[in-house]
C-alpha positions as CSV (number, residue, x, y, z in Angstrom):
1,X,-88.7,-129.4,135.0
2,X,-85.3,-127.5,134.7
3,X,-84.8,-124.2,136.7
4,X,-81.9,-122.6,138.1
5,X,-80.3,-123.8,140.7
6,X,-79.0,-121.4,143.6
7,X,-76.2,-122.8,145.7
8,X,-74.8,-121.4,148.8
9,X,-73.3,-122.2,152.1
10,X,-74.1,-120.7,156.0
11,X,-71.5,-121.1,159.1
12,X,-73.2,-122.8,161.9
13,X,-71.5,-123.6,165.6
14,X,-69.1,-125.8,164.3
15,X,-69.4,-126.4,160.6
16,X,-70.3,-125.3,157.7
17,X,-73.5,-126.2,155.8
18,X,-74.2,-126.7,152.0
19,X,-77.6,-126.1,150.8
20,X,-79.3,-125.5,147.4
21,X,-82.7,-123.6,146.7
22,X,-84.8,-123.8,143.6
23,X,-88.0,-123.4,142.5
24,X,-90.8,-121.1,142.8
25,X,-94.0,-120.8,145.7
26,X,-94.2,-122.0,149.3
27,X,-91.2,-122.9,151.1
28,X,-90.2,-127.0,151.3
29,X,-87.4,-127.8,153.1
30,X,-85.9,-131.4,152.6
31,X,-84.2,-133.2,155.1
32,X,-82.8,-136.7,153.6
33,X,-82.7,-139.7,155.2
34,X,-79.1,-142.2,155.5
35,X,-76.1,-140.5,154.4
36,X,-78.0,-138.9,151.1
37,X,-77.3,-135.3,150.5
38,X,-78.6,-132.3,149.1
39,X,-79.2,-134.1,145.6
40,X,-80.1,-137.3,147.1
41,X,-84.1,-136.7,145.9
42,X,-83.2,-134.9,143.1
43,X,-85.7,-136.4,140.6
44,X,-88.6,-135.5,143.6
45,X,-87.4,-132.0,143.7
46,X,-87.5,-132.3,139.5
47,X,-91.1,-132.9,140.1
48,X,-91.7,-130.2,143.2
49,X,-90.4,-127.0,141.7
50,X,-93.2,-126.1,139.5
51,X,-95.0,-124.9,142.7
52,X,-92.5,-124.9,145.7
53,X,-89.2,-123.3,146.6
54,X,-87.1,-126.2,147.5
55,X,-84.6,-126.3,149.6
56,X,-82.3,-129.4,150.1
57,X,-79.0,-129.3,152.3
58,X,-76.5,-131.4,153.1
59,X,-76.5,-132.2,157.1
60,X,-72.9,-131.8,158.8
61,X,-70.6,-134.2,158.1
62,X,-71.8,-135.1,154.5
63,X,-70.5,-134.3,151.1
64,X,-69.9,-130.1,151.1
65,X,-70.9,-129.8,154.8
66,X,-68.1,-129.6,156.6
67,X,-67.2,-130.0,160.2
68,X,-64.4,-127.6,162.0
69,X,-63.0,-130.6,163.7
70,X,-63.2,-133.7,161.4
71,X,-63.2,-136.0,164.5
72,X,-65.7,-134.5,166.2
73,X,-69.1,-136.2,167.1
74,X,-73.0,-135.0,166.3
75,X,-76.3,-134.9,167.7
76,X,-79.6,-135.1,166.5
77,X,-80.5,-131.9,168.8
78,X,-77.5,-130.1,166.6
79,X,-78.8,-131.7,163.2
80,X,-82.1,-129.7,164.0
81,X,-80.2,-126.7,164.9
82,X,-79.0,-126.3,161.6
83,X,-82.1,-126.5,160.1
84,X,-83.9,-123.5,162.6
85,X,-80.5,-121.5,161.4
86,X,-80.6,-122.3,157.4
87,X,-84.8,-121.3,157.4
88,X,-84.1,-118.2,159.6
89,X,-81.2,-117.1,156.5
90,X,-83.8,-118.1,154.3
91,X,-87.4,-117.0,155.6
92,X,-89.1,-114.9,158.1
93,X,-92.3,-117.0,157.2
94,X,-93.0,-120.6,158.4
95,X,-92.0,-123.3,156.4
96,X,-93.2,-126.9,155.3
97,X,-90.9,-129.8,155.8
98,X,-90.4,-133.4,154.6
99,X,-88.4,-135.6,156.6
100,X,-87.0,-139.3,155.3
101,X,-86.3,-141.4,158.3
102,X,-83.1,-139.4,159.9
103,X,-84.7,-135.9,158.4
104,X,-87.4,-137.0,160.1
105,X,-86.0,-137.5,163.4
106,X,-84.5,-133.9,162.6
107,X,-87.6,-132.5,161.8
108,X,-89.2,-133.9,165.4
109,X,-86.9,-132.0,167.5
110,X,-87.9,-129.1,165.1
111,X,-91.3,-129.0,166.0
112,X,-90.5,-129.7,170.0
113,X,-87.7,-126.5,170.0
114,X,-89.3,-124.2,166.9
115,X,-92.6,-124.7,166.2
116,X,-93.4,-121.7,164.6
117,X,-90.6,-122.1,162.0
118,X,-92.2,-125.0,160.7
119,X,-96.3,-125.1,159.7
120,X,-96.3,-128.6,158.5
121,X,-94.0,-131.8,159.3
122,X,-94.1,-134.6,156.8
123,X,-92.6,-137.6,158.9
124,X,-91.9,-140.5,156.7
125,X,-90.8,-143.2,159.3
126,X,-88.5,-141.4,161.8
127,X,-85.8,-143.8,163.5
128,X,-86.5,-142.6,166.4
129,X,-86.3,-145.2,169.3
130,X,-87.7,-143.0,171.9
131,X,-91.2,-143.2,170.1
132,X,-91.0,-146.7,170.9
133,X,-92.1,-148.5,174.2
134,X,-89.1,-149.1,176.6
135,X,-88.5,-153.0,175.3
136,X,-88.7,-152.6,171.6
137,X,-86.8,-149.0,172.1
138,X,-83.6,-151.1,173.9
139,X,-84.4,-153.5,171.4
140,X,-83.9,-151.1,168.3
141,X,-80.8,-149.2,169.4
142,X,-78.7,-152.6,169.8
143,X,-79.8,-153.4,166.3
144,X,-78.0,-149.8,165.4
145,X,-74.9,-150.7,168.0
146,X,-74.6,-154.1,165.9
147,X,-74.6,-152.6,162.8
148,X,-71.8,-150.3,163.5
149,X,-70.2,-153.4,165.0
150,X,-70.2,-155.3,161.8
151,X,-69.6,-152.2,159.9
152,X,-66.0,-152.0,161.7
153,X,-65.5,-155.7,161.5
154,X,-66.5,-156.5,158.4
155,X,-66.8,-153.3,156.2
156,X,-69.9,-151.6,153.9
157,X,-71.0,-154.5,152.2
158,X,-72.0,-156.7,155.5
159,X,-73.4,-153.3,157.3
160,X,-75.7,-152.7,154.1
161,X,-77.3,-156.3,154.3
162,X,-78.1,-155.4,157.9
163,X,-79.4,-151.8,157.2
164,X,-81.7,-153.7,154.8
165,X,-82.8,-156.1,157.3
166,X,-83.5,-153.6,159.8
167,X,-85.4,-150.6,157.5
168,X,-87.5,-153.5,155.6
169,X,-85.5,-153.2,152.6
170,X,-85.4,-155.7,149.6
171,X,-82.2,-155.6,147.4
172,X,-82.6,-158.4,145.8
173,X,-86.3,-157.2,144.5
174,X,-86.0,-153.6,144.0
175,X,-88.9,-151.5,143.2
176,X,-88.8,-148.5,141.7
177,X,-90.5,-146.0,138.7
178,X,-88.6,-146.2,135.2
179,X,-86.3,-143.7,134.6
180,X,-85.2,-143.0,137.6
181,X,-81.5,-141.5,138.4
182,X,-79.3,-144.1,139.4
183,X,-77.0,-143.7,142.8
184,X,-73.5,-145.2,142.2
185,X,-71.7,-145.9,144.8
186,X,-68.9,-142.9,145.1
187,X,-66.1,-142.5,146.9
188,X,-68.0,-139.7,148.0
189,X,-71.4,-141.4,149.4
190,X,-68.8,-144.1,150.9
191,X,-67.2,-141.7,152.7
192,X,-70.9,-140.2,153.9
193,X,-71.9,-143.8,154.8
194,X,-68.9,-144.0,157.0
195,X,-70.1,-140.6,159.2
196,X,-73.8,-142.1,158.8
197,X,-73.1,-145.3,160.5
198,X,-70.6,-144.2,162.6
199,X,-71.5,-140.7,164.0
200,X,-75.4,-140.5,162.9
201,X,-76.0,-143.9,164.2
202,X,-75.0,-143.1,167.9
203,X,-76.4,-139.9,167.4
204,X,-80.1,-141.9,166.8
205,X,-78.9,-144.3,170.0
206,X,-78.5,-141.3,172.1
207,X,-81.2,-139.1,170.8
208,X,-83.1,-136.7,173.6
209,X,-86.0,-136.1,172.0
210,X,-88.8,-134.9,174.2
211,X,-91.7,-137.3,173.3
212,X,-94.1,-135.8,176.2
213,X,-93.4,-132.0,174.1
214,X,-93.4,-133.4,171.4
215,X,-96.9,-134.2,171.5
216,X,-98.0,-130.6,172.4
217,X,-96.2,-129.0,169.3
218,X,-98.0,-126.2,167.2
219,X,-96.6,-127.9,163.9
220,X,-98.9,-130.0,162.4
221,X,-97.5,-133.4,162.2
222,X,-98.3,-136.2,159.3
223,X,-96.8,-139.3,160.3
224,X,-95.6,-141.4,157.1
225,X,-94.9,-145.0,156.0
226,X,-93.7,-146.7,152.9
227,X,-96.6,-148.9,150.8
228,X,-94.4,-151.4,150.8
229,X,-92.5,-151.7,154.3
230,X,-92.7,-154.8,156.2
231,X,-95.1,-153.6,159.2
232,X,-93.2,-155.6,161.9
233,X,-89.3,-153.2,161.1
234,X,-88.4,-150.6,163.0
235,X,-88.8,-147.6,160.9
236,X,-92.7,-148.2,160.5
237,X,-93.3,-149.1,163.7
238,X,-91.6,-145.7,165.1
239,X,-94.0,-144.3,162.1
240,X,-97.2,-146.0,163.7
241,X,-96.4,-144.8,166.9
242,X,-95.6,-141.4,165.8
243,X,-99.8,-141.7,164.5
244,X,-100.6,-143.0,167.9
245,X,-99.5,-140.2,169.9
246,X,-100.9,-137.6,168.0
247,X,-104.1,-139.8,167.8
248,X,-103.9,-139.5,164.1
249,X,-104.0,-141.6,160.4
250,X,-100.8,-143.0,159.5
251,X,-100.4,-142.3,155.5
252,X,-99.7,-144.5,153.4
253,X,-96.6,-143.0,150.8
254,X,-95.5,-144.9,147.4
255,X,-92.8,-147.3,147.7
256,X,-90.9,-147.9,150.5
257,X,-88.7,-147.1,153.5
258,X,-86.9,-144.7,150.4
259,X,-90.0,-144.1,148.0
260,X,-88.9,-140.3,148.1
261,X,-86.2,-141.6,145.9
262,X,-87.5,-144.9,144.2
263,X,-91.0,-143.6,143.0
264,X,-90.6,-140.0,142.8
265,X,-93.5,-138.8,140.4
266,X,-96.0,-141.3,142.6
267,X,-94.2,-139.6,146.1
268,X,-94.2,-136.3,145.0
269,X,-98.0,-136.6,143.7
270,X,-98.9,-137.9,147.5
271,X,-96.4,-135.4,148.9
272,X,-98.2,-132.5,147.3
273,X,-101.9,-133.5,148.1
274,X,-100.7,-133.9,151.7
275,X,-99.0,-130.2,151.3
276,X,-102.3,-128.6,150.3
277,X,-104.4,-130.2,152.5
């Protein structure tokens, strides 16, 4: 479905967000995961607009976001920040949320510091070590350190067959809807995998989230994981523990670790039963 797109920007402590709002009905903020920006889902929003006023962003550091100092370092804590600022320029009302693994993270500390902004939390596989037991939490976070390690070593190419290997992620046996938009790989979305491995990677390592809050949060949380991802990766098994402490069913979502963008008319036909629920 074609409608308008509204684009805009909003000055937050040390940057400068880009965001885009479209569509009509109840407020859906999207949060992407990996270094995807406001159009990363853009054939799920394509599919969400009919009945939802979307709003996608690009975080700090990404694409039209910019930071006031280009060197400077980010936080998951600042990541969710933003978001509480751009739904206070945007609503007075709460507002539903999807998060995709990173936006998922973001949209935890949401719930922990501004429950009231957001009424529902759709968590599709958070990296979020802390979730994790102490051993498998360590565990996880060297996974992310080696990563950036081989990322400075060896370059994109050798850092995305480990991001693979560590999200559950099958290149060589993609699955995905026909007719979906394909991603090229830009100078631009280079230059946002850089800050994503680099800056949002350490950011995930150092996260603060307050699990023991967390769990007493007046948003209502719906913890998420791919059809298809491997049950013994990180991401679902921050997903399943995410069920586990709020002692609830962890949904099953087309695709995989991305299904928002791989099958987006099957994700955004589970997306929007889970809305109206």
């Amino acid at each position: 479905m074609d409608t308008a797109v509204t684009t805009s920007t909003l000055r937050v402590p040390g940057a400068t967000l880009y965001y885009e709002v479209q569509g009509s009905g109840p407020l859906l903020l999207i949060s992407q995961s990996g270094e995807g920006d406001a159009r990363r889902s853009a054939d799920l929003v394509d599919r969400l607009v009919a009945d939802h006023t979307v709003v996608t962003y690009d975080r700090r550091g990404l694409s039209r976001s910019t930071l006031d100092d280009p060197d400077q370092g980010v936080t998951i804590a600042e990541h969710a920040d933003d978001v509480h600022r751009l739904l206070a320029q945007l609503t007075d009302q709460p507002a539903l949320m999807l998060g995709c693994s990173l936006g998922a993270s973001i949209g935890l500390h949401l719930a922990v510091d501004h429950p009231d902004q957001i009424s529902l939390l759709v968590a599709h596989e958070p990296v979020t070590p802390r979730l994790l037991p102490a051993d498998q939490r360590a565990h996880h976070e060297r996974e992310l350190e080696q990563i950036q390690d081989v990322y400075r070593r060896e370059g994109l190419p050798a850092a995305f067959k480990l991001i693979a290997e560590v999200l559950g992620i099958d290149p060589a046996h993609p699955d995905a809807e026909p007719g979906v938009t394909p991603q090229p790989l830009t100078p631009q979305r280079v230059a946002n995998f850089r800050f994503f491995i680099e800056r949002d990677f350490t950011a995930v390592i150092r996260d603060t989230l307050d699990v023991a809050a967390l769990k007493n949060t007046g948003t209502r949380v719906v913890p998420v994981t791919g059809r298809t991802t491997p049950r013994g990766v990180f991401d679902h098994k921050c997903a399943a523990a995410l069920a586990g402490l709020f002692g609830t069913e962890l949904r099953e979502f087309p695709g995989g670790h991305n299904g928002n963008t791989t099958h987006p008319s099957a994700y955004a036909a589970t997306l929007r039963a889970v809305l109206a629920s």
